[in-house]
C-alpha positions as CSV (number, residue, x, y, z in Angstrom):
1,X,-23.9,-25.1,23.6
2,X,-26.6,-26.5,22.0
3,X,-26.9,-24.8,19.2
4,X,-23.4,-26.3,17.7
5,X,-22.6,-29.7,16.6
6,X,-19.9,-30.1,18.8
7,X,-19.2,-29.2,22.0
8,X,-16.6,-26.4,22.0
9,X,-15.4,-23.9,25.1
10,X,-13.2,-20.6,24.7
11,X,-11.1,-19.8,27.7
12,X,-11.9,-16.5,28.2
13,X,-8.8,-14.6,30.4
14,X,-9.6,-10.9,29.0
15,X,-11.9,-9.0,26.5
16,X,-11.1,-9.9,22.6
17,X,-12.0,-8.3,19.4
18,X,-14.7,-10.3,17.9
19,X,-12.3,-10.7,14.3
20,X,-10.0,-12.6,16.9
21,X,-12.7,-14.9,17.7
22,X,-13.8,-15.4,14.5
23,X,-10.3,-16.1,13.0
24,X,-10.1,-18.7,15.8
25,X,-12.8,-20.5,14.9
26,X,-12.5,-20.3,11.2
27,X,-8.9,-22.2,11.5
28,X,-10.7,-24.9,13.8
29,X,-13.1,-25.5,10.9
30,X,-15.9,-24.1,13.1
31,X,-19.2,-22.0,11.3
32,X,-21.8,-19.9,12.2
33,X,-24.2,-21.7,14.7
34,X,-20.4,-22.8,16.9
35,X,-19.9,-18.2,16.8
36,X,-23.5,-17.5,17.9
37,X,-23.4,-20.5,20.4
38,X,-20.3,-19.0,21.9
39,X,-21.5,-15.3,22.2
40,X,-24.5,-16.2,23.5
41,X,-23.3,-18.8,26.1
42,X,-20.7,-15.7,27.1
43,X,-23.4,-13.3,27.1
44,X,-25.2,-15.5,29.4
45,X,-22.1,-16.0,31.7
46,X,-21.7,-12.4,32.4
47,X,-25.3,-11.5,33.2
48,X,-25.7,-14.5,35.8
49,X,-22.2,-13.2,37.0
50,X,-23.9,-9.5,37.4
51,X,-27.6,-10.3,38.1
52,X,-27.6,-13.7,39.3
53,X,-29.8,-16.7,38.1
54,X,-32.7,-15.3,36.2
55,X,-35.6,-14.8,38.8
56,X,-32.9,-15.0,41.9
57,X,-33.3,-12.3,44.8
58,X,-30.1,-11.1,44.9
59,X,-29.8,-8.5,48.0
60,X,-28.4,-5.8,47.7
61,X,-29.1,-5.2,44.3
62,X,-26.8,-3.4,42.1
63,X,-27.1,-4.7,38.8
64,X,-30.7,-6.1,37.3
65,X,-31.6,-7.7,33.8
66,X,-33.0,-4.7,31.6
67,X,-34.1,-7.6,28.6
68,X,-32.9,-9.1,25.6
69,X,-32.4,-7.9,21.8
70,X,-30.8,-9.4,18.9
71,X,-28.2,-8.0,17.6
72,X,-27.3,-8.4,13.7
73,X,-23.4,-8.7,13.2
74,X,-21.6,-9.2,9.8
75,X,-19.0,-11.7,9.8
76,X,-16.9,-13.9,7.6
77,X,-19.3,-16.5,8.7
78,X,-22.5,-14.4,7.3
79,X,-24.4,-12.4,8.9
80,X,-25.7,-13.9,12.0
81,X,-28.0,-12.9,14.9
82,X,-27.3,-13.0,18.7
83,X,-29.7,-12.5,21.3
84,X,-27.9,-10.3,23.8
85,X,-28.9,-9.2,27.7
86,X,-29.1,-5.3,28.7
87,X,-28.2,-4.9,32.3
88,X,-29.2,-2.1,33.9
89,X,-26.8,-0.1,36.8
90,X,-29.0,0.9,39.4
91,X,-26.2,3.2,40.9
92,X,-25.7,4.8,37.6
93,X,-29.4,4.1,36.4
94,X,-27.7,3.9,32.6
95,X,-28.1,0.3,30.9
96,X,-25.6,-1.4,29.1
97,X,-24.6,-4.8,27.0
98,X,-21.7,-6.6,29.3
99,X,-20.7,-8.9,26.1
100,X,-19.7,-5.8,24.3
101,X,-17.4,-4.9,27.0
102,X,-15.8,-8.3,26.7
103,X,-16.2,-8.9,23.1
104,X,-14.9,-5.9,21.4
105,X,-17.0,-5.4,17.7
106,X,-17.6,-1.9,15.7
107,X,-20.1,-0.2,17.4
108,X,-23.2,1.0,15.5
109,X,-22.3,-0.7,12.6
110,X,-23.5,-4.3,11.0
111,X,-20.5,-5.2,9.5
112,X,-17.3,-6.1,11.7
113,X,-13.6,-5.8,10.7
114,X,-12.9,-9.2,9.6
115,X,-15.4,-9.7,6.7
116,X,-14.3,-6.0,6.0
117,X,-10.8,-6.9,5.3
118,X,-11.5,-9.5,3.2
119,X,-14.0,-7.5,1.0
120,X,-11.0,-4.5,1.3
121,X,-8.7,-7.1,-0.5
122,X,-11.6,-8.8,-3.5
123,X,-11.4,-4.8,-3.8
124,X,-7.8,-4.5,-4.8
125,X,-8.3,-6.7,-7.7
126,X,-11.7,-6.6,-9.0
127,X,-14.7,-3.5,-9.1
128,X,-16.8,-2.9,-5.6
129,X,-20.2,-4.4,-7.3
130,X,-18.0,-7.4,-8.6
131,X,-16.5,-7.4,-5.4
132,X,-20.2,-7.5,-3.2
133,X,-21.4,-10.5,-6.3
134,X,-18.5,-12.7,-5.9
135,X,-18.5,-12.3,-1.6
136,X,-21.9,-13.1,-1.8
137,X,-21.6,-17.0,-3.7
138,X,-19.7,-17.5,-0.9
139,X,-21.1,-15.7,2.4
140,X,-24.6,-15.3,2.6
141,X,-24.9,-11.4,4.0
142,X,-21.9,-9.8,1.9
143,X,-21.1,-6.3,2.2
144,X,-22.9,-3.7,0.0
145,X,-20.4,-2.1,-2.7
146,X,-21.1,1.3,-1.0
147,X,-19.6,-0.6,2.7
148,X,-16.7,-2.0,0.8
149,X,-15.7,1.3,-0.5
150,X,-16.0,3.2,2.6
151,X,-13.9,0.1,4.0
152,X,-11.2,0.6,1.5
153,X,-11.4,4.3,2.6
154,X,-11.0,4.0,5.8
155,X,-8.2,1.8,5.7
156,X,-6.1,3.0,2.9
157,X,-5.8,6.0,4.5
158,X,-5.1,5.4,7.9
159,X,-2.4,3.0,6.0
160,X,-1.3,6.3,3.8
161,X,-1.1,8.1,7.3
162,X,1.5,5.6,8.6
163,X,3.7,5.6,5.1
164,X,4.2,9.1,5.0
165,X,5.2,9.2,8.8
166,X,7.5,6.6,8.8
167,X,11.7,6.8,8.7
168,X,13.2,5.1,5.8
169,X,16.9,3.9,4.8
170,X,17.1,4.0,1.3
171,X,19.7,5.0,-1.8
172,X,17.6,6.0,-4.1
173,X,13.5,7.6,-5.1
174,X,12.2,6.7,-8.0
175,X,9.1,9.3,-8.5
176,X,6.4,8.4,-11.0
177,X,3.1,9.9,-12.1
178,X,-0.7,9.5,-14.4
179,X,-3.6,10.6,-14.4
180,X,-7.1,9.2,-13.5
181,X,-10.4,10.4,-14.5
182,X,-11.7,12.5,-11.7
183,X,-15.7,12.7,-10.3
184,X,-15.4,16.2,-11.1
185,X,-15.1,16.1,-15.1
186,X,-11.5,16.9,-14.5
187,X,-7.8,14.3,-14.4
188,X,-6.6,13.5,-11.2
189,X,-2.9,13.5,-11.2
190,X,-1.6,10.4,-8.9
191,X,2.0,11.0,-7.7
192,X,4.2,8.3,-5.9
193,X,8.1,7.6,-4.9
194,X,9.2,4.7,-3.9
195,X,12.1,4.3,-1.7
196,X,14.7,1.7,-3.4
197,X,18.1,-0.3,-2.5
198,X,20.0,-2.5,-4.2
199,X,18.7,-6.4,-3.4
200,X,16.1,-5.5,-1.5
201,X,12.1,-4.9,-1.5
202,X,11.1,-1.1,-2.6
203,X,9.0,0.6,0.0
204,X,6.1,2.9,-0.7
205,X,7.3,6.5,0.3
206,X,4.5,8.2,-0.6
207,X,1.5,8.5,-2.6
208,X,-0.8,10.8,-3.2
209,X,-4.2,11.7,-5.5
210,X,-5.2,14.7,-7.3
211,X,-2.4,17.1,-5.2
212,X,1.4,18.3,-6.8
213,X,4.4,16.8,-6.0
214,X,5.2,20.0,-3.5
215,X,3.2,17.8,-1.1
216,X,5.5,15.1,-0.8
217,X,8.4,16.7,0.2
218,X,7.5,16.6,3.7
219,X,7.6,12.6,3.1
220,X,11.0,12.5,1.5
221,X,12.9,14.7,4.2
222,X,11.9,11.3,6.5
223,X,14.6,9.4,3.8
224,X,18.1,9.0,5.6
225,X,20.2,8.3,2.2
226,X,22.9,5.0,3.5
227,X,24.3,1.8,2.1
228,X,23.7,-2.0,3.1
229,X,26.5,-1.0,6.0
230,X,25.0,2.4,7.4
231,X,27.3,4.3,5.5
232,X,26.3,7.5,4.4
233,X,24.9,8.0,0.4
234,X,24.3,11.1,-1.5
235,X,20.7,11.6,-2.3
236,X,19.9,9.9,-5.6
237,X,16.8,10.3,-7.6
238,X,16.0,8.5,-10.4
239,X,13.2,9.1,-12.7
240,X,11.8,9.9,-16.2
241,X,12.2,13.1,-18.1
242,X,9.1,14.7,-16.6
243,X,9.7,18.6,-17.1
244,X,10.7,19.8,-13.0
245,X,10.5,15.9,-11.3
246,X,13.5,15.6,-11.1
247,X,14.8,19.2,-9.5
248,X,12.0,19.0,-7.3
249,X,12.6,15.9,-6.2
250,X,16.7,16.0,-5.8
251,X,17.2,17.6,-2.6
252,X,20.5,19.9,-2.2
253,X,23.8,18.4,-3.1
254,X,22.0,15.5,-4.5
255,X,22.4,13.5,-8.0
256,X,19.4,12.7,-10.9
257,X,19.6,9.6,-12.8
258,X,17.7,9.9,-15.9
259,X,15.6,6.7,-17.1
260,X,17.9,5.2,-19.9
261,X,14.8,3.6,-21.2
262,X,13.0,6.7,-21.9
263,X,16.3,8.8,-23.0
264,X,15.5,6.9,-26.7
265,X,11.3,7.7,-26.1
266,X,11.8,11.2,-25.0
267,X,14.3,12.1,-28.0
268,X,11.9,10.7,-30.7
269,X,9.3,12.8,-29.4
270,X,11.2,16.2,-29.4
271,X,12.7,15.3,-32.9
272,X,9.1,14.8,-33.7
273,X,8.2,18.5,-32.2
274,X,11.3,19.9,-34.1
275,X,9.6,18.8,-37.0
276,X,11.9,15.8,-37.9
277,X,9.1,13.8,-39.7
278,X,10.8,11.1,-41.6
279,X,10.9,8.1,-39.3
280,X,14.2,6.9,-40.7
281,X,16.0,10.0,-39.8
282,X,14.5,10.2,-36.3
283,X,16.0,6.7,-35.5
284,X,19.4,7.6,-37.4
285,X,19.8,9.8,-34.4
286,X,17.3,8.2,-31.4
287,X,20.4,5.5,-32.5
288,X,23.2,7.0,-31.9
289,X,21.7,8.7,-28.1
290,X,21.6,5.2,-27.6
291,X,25.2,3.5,-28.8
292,X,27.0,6.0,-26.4
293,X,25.0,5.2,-23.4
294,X,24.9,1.3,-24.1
295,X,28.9,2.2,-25.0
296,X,28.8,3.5,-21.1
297,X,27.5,0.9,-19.7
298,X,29.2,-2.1,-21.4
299,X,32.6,0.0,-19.8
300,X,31.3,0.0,-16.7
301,X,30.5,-3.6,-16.6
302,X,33.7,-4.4,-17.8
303,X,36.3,-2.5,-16.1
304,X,35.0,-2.1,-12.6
305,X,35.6,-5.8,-11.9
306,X,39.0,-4.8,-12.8
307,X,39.5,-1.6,-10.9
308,X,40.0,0.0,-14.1
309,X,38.5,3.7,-13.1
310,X,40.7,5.4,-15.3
311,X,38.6,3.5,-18.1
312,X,35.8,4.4,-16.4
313,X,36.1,8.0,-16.2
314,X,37.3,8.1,-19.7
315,X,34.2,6.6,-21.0
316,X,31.9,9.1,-18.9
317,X,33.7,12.2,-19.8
318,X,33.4,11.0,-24.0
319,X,30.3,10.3,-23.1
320,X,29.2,13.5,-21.8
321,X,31.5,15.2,-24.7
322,X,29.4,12.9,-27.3
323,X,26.0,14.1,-26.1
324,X,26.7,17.6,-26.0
325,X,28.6,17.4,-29.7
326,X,25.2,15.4,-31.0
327,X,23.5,18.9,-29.2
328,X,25.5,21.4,-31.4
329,X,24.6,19.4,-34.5
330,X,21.2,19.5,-33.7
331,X,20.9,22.9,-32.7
332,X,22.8,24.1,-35.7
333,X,20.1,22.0,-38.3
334,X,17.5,23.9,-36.1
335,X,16.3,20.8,-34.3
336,X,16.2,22.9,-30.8
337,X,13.8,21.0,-28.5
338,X,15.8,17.9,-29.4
339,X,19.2,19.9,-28.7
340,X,17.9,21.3,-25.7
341,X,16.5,18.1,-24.1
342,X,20.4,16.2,-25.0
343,X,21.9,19.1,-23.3
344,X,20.1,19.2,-20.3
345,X,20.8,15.1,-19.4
346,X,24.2,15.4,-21.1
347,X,25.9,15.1,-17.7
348,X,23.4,13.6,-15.7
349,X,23.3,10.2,-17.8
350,X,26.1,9.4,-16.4
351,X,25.7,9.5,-13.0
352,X,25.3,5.8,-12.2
353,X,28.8,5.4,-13.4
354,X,30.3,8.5,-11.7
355,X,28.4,6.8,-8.3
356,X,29.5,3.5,-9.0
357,X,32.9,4.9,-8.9
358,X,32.6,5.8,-5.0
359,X,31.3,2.2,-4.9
360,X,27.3,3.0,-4.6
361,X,25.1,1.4,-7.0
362,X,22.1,2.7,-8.1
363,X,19.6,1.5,-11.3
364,X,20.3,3.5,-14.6
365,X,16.1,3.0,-15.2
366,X,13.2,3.6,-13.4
367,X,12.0,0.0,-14.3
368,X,10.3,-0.5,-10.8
369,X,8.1,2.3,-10.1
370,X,7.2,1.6,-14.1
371,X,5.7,-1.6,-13.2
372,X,3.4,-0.3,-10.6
373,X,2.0,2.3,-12.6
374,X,0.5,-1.0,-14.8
375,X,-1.1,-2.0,-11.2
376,X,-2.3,1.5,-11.5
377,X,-3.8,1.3,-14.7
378,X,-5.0,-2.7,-14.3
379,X,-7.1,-1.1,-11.4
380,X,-8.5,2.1,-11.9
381,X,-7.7,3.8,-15.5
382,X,-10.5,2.4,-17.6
383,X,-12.6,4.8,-19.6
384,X,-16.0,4.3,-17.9
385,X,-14.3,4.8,-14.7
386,X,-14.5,8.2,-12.6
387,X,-12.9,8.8,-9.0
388,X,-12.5,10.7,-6.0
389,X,-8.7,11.8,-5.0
390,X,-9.7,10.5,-1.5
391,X,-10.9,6.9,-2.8
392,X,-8.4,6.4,-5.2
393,X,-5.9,7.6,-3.2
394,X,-6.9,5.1,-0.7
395,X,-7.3,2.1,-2.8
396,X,-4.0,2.8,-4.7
397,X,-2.2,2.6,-1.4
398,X,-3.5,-0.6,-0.2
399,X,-2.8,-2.0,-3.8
400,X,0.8,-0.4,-3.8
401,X,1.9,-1.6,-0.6
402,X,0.1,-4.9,-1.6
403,X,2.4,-5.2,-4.4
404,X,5.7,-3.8,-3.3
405,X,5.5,-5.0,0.7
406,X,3.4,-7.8,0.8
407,X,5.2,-8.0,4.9
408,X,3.9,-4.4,5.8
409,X,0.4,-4.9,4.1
410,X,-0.2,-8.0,6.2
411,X,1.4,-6.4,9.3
412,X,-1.2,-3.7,9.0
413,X,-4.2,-5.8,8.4
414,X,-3.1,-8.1,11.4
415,X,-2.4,-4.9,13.8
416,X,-5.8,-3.7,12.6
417,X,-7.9,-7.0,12.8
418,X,-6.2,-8.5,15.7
419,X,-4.7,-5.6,17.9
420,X,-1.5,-6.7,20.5
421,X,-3.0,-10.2,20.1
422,X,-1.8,-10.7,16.8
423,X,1.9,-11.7,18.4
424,X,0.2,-13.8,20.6
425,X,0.0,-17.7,19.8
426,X,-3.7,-18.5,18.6
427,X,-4.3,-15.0,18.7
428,X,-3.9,-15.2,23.0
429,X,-7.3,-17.6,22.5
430,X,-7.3,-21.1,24.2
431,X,-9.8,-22.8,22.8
432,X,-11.1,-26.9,23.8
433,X,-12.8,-29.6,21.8
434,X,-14.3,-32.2,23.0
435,X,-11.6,-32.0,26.3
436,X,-8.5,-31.9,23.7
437,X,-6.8,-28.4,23.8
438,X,-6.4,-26.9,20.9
């Protein structure tokens, strides 16, 4: 090989996708000139193989040299240039490249799958023109930022396509929504649930961009409801007081946990609406909302150790009785947003304890899906920025999954760059330096 400092030599046993190779060769500290060494040494393997030496008499002919070409590839090494034979079938009489049959790249296209991923993931964090400057200090060829986003594209939503069809074991969704600025002059809602259980990772359920929440349902129905042990859970949704989330999302016979954290927000803001102006006032009763359910929860932490559940269902029923009384005052001082809103959670802010007594434990906020709404915003919702439901949809999913299952996200980049060879050790690719295996 003599355009490569050292002497290396792959083993080939079967075709490989050419991110394989390069990933190979990245992790033996090899660069550019060892890649185009390699292809073109293969390239020149297969053609003597087909056609003989170059200028042999090969009788009878089948197969005969049709020229060379270079052929421009993107990599993670940089773009590079390998000169490639065309063989031409005499049978057929239809030419073809025979190191394209045993290296497998994206045809018709410059840039291959492996410096796509790692432009797909600069992406997640950082603009696609900061994401095409920063590649290129580093790799001399980088991406354009229209290749990255049609990158991103492409694989958020063949990633989107396998959450939404996947079965999930979970106790709880915790729906969430915002808005983006949309291409069109118009907001974009963005809609997700996440599937949770108690110690362990959340999982995307789904996720969608500039569509209603009716088209998730389809998603959720793929949610078996079970414990740690198999056992069988009623459905439990738990999110914020978004007017018709939560019976939307709460499928028959199932429960709603409102967001404690917002029960305090979302009773400021109708007091506010009712007209309640004086801020002292408003926090005289936002106060008292919150000393029954705080009261609630201190019982539950204190008598369930105990297997005091007559405690327990004492506090929950004075609880409920509390809210609704705090409803009748308002409504009879003509506060009736505020009224309405306390009546309407007055039994389900209790749930979590009413579960807990069956021994199913579920979060009394929506804290989670909260948190990824700021990856959300760190990304995509600053004012000069405009979107597309299908990019953002695409990018949000890759930075969701990202976030939430790091395990998944790097499953699907691995299945994607590095096909069934991805279980395989070195990625099913023996490679030898200088005689030493390696």
């Amino acid at each position: 090989m003599p355009k490569s400092q050292l002497e290396w030599k792959v083993e080939w046993t079967e075709p490989i996708k050419l991110s394989v190779l390069t990933e190979r060769l990245y992790k033996e500290g090899m660069g550019r000139e060892d890649l185009v060494a390699i292809l073109e040494s293969r390239d020149e393997e297969l053609a003597r193989a087909l056609c003989g030496t170059r200028y042999s008499r090969i009788e009878p002919r089948v197969h005969r040299r049709a020229g060379t070409r270079k052929r421009v590839l993107g990599t993670r090494f940089g773009k590079i240039k390998v000169k490639v034979s065309r063989i031409f079938d005499i049978t057929t009489g239809t030419s073809f490249v025979p190191l394209w049959t045993d290296v497998q790249i994206l045809p018709r296209r410059i840039y291959q799958e492996d410096i796509l991923y790692i432009s797909a993931n600069f992406a997640d964090r950082m603009t696609y023109r900061n994401t095409n400057v920063e590649l290129n200090r580093v790799i001399e060829g980088a991406p354009s930022p229209h290749t990255i986003n049609r990158a991103v594209i492409e694989a958020g939503r063949e990633l989107n396509q396998t959450i939404l069809a996947r079965e999930l074991a979970a106790q709880t969704h915790q729906p969430d929504g915002t808005k983006l600025h949309g291409q069109s002059g118009r907001n974009l809602d963005v809609n997700l649930v996440l599937a949770t259980s108690p110690g362990q990772r959340p999982h995307l359920r789904s996720l969608t961009v500039g569509k209603s929440w009716d088209e998730h349902i389809p998603a959720l129905n793929r949610t078996s409801f079970q414990d740690a042990d198999g056992n069988s859970t009623p459905p439990t949704v738990v999110s914020d007081m978004e007017r018709g989330l939560a019976s939307l999302m709460t499928p028959l016979n199932g429960f709603w946990q409102p967001c404690l954290v917002h029960v305090p927000r979302t009773l400021g803001f109708e007091l506010w609406r009712d007209g309640v102006k004086d801020l002292m006032e408003r926090r005289g009763l936002v106060h008292t909302a919150v000393g029954l359910v705080t009261h609630l929860k201190n019982s539950l932490g204190n008598h369930l150790p105990r297997g005091e559940n007559d405690a327990i269902v004492h506090r929950i029923n004075q609880t409920r009785k509390e809210f609704r009384r705090l409803s009748t005052i308002l409504l009879n001082d003509g506060k009736r947003k505020a009224a309405s809103f306390l009546r309407r959670i007055s039994n389900a802010v209790t749930t979590f304890a009413h579960l807990a007594l069956q021994g199913i434990t579920i979060p009394w906020h929506n804290n989670v899906v909260e948190r990824l709404m700021g990856e959300v915003s760190k990304r995509c919702k600053h004012k000069w920025m405009s979107w597309t439901s299908h990019g953002a949809q695409a990018l949000l999913t890759l930075i969701i999954v990202r976030t939430v299952e790091p395990e998944t996200h790097d499953a699907f980049w691995n299945r994607k760059l590095f096909g069934d060879a991805a279980n395989l050790p070195n990625l099913g690719v023996s490679v030898n330096r200088m005689g030493m295996e390696c």
